[in-house]
DOTORBA-861267 format. One line per 5 residues: their letters; for each residue x, y, z of N, C-alpha, C. Coordinates in Angstrom, 2 decimals. Each point is the difference from the previous one (the first is absolute). Example, Ala and Ser with C-alpha at 12.3 -4.5 7.8 and 13.67 -1.06 7.14 Angstrom:
! DOTORBA-861267
AS = 13.19/-5.69/7.80/-0.89/1.19/0.00/0.90/1.20/0.00; -0.35/1.05/-0.72/0.82/1.19/0.06/-0.77/1.09/0.73
***
This chain:
! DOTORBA-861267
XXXXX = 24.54/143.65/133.57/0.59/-0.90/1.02/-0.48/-1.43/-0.27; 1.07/-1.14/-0.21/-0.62/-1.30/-0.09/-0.69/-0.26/0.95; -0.81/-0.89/-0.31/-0.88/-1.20/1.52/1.35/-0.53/0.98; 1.21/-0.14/-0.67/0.96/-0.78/1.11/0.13/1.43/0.93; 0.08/1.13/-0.74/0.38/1.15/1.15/-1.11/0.15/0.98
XXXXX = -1.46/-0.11/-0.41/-1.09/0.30/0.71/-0.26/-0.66/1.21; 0.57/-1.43/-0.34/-0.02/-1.14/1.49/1.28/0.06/0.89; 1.11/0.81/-0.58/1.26/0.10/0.91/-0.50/1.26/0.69; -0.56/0.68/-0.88/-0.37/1.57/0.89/-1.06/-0.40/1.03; -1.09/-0.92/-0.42/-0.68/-0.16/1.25/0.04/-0.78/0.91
XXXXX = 1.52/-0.74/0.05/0.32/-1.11/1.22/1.18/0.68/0.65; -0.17/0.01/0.99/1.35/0.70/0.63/1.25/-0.46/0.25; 1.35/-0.04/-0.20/1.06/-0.88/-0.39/0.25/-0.96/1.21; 0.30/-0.49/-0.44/0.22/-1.13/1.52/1.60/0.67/0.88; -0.25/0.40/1.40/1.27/0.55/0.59/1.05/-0.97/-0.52
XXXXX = 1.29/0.90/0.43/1.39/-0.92/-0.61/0.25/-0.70/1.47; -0.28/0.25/1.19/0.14/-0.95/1.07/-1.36/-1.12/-0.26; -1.19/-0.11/-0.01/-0.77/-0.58/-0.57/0.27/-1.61/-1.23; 0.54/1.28/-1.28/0.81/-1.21/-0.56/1.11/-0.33/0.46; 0.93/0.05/0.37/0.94/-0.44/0.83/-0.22/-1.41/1.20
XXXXX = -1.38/0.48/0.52/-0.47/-0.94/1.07/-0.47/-1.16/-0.88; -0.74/-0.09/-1.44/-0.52/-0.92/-1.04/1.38/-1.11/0.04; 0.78/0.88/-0.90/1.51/-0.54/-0.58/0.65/-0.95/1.31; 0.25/0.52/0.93/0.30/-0.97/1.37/-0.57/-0.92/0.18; -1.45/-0.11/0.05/-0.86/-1.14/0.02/-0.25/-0.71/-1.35
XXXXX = 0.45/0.26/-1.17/0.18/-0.68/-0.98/1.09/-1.13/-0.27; 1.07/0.99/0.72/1.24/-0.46/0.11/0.13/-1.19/1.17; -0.52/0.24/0.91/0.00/-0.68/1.21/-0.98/-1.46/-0.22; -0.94/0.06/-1.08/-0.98/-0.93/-0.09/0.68/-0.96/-1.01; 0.53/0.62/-1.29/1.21/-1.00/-0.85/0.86/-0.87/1.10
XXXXX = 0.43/0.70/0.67/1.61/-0.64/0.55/-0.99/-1.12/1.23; -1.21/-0.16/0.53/-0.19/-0.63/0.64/-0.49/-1.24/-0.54; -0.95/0.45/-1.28/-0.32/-1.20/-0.20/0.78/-0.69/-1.09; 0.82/0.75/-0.44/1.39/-0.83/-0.47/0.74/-1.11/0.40; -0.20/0.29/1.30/0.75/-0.80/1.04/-0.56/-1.22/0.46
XXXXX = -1.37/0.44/0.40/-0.85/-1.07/0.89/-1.65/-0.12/-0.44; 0.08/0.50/-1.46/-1.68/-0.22/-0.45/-0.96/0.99/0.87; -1.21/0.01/-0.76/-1.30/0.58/0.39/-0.34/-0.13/1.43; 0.79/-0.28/0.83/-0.76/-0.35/1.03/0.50/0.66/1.06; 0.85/1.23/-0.49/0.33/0.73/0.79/-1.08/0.81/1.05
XXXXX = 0.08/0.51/0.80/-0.95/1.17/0.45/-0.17/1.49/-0.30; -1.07/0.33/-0.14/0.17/1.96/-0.66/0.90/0.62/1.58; -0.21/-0.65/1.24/0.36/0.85/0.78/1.81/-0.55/-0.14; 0.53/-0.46/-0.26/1.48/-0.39/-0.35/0.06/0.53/-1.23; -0.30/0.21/-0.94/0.03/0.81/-1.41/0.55/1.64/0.86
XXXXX = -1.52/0.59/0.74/-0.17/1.24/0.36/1.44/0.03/0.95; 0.33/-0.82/0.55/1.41/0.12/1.02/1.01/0.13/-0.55; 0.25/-0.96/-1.05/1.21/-0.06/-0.60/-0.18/1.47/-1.05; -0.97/0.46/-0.52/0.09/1.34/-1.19/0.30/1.20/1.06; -0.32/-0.32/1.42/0.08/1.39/1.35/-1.14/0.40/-0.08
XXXXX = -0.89/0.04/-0.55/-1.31/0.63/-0.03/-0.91/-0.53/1.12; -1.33/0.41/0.33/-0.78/-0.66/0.90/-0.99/-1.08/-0.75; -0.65/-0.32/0.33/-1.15/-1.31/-0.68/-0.89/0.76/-0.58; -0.70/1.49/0.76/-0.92/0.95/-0.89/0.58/0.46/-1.00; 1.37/0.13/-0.39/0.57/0.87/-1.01/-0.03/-1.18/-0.81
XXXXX = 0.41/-1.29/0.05/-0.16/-0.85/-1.27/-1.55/0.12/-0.38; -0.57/-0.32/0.79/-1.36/0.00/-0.41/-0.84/0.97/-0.60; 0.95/1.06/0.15/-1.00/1.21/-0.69/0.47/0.01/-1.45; 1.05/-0.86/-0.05/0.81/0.05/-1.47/-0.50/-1.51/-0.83; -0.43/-1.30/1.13/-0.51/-0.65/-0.86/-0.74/-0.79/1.07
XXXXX = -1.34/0.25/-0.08/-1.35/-0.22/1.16/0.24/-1.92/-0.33; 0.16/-0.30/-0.73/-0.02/-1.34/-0.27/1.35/-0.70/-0.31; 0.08/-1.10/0.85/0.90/-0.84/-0.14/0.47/-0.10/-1.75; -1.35/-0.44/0.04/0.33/-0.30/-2.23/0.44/1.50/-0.44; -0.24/0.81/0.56/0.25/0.83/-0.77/1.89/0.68/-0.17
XXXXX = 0.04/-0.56/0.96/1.39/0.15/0.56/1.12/-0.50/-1.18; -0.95/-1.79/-0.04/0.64/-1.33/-0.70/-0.08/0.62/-1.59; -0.95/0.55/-0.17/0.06/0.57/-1.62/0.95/1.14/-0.09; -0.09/0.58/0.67/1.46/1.17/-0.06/1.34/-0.81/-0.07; 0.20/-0.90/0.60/1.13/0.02/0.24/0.30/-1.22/-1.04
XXXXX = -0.85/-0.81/-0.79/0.15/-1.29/-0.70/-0.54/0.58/-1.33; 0.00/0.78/-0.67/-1.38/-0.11/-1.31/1.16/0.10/-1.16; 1.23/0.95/0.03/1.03/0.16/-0.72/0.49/-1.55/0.10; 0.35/-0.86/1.04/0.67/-0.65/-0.26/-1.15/-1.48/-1.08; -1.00/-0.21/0.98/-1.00/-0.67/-0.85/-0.16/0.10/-1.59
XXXXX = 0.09/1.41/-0.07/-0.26/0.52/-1.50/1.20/-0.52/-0.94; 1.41/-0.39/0.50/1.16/-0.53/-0.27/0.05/-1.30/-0.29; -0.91/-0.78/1.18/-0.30/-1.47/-0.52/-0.71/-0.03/-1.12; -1.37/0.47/-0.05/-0.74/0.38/-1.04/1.06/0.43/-1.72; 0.58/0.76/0.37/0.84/0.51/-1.10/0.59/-1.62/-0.48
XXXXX = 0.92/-0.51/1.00/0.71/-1.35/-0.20/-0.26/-1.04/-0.93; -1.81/-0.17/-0.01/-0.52/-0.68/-0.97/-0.04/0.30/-0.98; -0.42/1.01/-0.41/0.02/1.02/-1.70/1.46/-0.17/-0.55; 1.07/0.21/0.74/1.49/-0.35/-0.22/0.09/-1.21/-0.28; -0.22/-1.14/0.69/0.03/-1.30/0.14/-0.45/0.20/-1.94
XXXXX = -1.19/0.16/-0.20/-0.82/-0.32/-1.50/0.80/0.37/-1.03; 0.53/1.16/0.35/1.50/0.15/-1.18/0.96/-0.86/-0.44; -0.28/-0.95/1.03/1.52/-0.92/-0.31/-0.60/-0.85/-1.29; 0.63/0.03/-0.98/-0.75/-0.83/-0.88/0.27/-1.88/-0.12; 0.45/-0.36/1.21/-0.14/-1.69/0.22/-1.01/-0.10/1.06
XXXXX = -1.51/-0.50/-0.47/-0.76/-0.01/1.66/0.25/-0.29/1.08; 1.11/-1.49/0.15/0.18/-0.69/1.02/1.21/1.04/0.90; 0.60/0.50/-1.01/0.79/0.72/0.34/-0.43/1.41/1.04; -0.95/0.31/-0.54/-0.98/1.46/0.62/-0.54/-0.74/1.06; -0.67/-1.05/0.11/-1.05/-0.88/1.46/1.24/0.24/0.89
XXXXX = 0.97/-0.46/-0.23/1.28/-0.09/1.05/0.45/1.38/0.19; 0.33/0.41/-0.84/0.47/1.72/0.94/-1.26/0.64/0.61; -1.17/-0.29/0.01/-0.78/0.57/0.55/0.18/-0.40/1.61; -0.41/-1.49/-0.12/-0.04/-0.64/1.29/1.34/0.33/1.05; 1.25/0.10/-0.62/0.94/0.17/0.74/0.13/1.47/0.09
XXXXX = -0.57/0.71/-0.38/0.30/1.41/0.14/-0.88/0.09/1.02; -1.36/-0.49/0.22/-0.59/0.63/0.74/0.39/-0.70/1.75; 0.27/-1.17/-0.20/0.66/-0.87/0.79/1.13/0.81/0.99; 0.74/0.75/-0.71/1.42/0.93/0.30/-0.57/1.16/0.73; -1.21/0.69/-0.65/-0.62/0.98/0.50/-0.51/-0.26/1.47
XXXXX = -0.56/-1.27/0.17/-0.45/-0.24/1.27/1.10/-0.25/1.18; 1.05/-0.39/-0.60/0.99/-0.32/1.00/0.92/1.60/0.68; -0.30/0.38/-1.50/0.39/1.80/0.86/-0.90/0.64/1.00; -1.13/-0.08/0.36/-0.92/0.09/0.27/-1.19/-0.91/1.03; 0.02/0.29/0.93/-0.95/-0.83/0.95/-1.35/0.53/-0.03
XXXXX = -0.33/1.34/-0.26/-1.15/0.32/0.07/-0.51/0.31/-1.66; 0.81/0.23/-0.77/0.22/-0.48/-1.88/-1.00/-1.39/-0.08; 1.16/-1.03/0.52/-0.96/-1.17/0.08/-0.65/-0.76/0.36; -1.24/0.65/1.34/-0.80/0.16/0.69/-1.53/0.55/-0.81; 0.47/1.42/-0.50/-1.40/0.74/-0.96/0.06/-0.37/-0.99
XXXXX = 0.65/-0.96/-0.77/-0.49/-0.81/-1.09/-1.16/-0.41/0.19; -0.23/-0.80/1.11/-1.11/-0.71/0.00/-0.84/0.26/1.43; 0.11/1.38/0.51/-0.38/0.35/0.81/-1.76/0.77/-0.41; -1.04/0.11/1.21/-0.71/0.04/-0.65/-0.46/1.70/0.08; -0.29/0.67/-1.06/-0.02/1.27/-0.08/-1.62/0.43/-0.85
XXXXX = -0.18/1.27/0.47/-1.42/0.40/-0.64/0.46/-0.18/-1.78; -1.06/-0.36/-0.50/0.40/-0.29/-1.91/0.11/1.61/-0.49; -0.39/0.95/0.91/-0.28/1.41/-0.73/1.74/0.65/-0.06; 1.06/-0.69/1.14/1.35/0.70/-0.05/0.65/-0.44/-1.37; 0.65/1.48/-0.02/1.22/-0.23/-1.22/0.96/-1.00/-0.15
XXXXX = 0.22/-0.84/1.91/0.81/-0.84/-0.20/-0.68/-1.33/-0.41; -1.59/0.04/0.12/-0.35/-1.31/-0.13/-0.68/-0.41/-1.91; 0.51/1.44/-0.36/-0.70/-0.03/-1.60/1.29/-0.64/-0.89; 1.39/0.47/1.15/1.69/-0.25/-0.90/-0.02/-1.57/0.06; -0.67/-0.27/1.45/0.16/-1.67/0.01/-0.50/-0.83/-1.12
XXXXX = -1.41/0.84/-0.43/-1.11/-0.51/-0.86/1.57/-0.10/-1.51; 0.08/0.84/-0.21/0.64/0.31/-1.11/0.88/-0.67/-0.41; 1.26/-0.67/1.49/0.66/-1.00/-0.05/-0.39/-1.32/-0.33; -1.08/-0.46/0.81/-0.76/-1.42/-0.25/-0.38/0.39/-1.84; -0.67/0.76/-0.65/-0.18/-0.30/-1.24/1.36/-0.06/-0.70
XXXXX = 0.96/1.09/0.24/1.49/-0.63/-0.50/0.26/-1.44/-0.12; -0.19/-0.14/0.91/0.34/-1.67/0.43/-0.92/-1.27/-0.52; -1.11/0.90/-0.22/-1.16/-1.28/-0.56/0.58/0.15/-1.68; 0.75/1.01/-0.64/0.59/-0.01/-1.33/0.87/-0.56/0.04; 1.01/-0.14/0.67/1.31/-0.78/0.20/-0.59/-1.76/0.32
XXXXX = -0.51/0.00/0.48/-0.96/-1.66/0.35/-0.40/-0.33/-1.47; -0.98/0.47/-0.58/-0.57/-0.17/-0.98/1.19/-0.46/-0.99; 0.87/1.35/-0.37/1.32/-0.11/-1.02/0.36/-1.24/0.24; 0.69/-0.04/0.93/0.38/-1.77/0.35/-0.63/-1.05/-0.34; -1.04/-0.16/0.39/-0.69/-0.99/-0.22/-0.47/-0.65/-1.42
XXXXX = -0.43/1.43/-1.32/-0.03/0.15/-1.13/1.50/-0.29/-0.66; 1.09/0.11/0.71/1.26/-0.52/-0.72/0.52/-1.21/0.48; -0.93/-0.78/0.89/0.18/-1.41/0.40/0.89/0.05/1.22; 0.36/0.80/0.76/1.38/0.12/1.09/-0.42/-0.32/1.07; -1.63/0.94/0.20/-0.20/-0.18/1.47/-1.18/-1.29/-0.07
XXXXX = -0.21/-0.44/1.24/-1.43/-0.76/0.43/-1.24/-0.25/-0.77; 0.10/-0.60/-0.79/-1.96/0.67/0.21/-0.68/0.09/0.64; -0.10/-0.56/1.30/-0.69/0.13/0.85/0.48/0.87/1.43; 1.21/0.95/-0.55/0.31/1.55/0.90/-1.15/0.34/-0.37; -0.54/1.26/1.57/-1.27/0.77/0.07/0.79/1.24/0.00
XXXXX = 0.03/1.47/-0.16/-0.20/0.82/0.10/0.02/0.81/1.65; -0.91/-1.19/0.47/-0.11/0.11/1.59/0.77/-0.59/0.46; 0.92/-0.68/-0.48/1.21/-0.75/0.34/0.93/1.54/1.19; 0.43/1.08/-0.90/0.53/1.02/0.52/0.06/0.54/1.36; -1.59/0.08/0.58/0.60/0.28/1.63/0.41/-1.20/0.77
XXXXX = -0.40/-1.01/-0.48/0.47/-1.23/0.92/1.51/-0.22/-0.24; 0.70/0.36/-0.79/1.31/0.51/-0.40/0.47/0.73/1.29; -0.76/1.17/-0.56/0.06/1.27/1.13/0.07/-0.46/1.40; -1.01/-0.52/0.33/-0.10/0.25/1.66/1.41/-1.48/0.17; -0.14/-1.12/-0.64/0.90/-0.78/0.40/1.56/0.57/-0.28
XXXXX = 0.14/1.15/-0.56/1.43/0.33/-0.11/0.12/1.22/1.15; -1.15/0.47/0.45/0.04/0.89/1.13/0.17/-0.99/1.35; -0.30/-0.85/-0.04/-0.09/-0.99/1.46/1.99/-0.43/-0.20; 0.64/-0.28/-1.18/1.07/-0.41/-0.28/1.11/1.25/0.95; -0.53/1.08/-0.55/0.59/1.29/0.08/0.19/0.20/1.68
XXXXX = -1.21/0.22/0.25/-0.52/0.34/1.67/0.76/-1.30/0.83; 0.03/-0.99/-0.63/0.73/-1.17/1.11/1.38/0.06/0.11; 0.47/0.32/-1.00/1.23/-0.75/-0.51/1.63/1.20/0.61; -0.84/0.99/0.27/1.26/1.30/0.92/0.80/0.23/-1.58; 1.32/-0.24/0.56/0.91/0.81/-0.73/0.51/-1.15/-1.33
XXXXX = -0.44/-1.34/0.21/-0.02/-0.60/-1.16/-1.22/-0.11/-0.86; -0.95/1.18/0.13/-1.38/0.38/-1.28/0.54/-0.50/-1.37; 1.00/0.98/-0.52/0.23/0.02/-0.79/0.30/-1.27/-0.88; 0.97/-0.80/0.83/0.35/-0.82/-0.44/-1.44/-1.53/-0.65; -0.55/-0.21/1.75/-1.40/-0.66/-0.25/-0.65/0.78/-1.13
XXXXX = -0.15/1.19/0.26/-1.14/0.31/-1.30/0.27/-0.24/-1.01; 1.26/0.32/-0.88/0.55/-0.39/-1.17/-0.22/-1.64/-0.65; 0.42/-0.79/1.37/-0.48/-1.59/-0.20/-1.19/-0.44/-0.31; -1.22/0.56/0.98/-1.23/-0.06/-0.25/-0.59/0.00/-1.18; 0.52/1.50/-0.44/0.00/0.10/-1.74/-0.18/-0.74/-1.21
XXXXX = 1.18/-0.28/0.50/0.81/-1.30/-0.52/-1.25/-1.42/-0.07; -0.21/-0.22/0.98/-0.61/-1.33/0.30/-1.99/0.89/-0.68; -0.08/0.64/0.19/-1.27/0.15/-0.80/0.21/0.28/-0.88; 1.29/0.38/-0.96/-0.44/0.36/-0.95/0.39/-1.03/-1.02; 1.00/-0.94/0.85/-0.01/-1.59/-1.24/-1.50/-0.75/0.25
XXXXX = -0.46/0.15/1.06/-1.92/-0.36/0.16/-0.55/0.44/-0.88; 0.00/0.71/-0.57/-0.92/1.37/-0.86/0.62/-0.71/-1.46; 1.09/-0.15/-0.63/0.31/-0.83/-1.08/-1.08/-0.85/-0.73; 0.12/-0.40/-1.14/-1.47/-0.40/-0.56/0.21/-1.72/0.10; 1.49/-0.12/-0.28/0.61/-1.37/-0.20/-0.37/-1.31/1.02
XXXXX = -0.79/-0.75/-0.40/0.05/-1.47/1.25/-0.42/0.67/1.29; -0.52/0.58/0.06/-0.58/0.38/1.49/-1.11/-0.68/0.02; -0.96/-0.56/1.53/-0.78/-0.38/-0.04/-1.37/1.14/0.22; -1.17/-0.77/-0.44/-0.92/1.37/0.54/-0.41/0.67/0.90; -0.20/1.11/0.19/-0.57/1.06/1.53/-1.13/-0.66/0.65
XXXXX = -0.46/0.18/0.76/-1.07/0.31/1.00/-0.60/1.09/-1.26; -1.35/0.37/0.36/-0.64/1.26/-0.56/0.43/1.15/0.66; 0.18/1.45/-0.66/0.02/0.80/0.76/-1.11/1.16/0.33; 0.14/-0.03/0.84/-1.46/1.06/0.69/-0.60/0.97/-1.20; -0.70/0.06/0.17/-0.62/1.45/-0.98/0.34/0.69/0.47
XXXXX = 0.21/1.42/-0.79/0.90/1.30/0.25/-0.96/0.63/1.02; -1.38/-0.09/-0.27/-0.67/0.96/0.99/-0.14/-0.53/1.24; 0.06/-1.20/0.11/0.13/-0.45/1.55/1.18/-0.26/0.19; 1.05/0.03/-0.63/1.20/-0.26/0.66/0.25/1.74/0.18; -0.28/1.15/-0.61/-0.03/1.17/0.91/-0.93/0.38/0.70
XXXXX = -1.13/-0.68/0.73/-0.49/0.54/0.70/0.62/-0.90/0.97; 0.39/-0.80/0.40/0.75/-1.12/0.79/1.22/0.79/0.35; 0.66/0.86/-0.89/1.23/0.55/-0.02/-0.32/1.73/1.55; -0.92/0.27/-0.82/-0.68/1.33/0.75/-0.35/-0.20/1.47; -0.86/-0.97/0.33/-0.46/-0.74/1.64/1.38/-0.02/0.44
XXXXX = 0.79/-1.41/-0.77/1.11/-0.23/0.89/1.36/0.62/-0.03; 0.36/0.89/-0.71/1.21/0.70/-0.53/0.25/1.31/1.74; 1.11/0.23/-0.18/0.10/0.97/1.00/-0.50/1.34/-0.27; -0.88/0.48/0.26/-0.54/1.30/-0.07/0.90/0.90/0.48; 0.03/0.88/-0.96/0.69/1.31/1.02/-0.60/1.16/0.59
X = -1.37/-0.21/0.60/-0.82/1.11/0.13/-0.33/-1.09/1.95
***
C-alpha cells in the first residue's frame, strides 16, 4: 500500500454535505469579493453560501484562510503572467503586456486587486505566488533597462505602487474601471519610458516599503 493510501485510510473522507457546505462558501466568498473587495463580512459570506457563521468557520477558522482558498489559483495566474510576459522576445514589449495584463486582472476583480497588496502571513501559498510574481517582474525591469527602453531609475518596487494605485482607479471609478484603468496604464507606462524623462524621487527600499505594505495594507484576518 503506498504512503498516499496510508494517510487517505487514516483520515476520514470529508461528508458530501460537508463538502458541499465548503463549495457554497467558496463560491459565495468569490462572487462577493468580486464585487465589493475584502471587506466583505464572514457573516454575509456565511448568509449569502446559506450556511451558518460556525459552518464557515469550521471550514476556514481564519479570515486569511478563507482569502487563500479562494485567491491562490488566481494569484498564481498573475505570477504565471510574468514568466509569459519574458517570452516575448522585445523587452519593452514584455514590461507592457505584463503591466496591462495585470491591470485587466484587477479590473475583473475587486478582491483580485485588493490581495495583491494585501497583507498576508509570508508562510501562505498565496503569498509565496506573489513573491514569484514580483521576481518575474524584477526580470522584465531589469530586461528593459539593459536594452535601454525602460528608466534607469524604475525600482522593482515601483510594482505595488502600480498595484494599489490601479486598485484605488478600479474601486472608484464603478462601471467605467475599465476604461480609467486602461488610461492609467497608459499614462504610467509612457512615465516608465527611458526617453527625456526627468528624474524620480528615490524609491523606498524593498524591505521597508513591505513592511510599510504589511502595517498598512488591508489585512484579511
Amino acid at each position: 500500500m503506498t504512503a498516499s493510501a496510508h494517510r487517505t485510510r487514516g483520515r476520514p473522507p470529508r461528508r458530501a454535505d460537508a463538502e458541499q457546505n465548503r463549495q457554497r462558501v467558496l463560491h459565495a466568498a468569490a462572487s462577493l469579493y468580486a464585487a465589493r473587495g475584502l471587506t466583505v463580512s464572514l457573516n454575509e459570506i456565511a448568509k449569502a453560501a446559506g450556511v451558518g457563521l460556525a459552518t464557515l468557520q469550521r471550514n476556514f477558522p481564519h479570515r486569511e484562510d478563507l482569502v487563500v482558498a479562494v485567491f491562490t489559483t488566481q494569484v498564481s495566474a498573475y505570477a504565471d503572467a510574468a514568466e509569459k510576459a519574458l517570452e516575448n522576445p522585445d523587452p519593452w514589449a514584455g514590461f507592457q503586456e505584463f503591466v496591462e495584463t495585470v491591470f485587466a486582472m484587477q479590473c475583473e476583480d475587486h478582491g483580485f486587486a485588493a490581495v495583491l497588496t494585501a497583507a498576508l502571513s509570508p508562510s501562505t501559498e498565496l503569498h509565496q505566488a506573489r513573491l514569484r510574481a514580483y521576481r518575474g517582474f524584477s526580470k522584465l525591469a531589469r530586461r528593459a533597462k539593459n536594452a535601454g527602453v525602460l528608466r534607469p531609475d524604475f525600482s522593482p518596487t515601483d510594482l505595488p505602487l502600480f498595484l494599489l494605485a490601479n486598485a484605488g482607479v478600479v474601486g472608484g471609478t464603478g462601471t467605467t474601471a475599465t476604461k480609467a484603468s486602461r488610461r492609467l496604464a497608459a499614462f504610467l507606462l509612457q512615465s516608465c519610458r527611458a526617453e527625456g524623462q526627468p528624474r524620480l524621487p528615490p524609491a523606498p527600499p524593498p524591505s521597508l516599503l513591505l513592511k510599510s505594505l504589511q502595517e498598512s495594507g488591508s489585512p484579511p484576518a
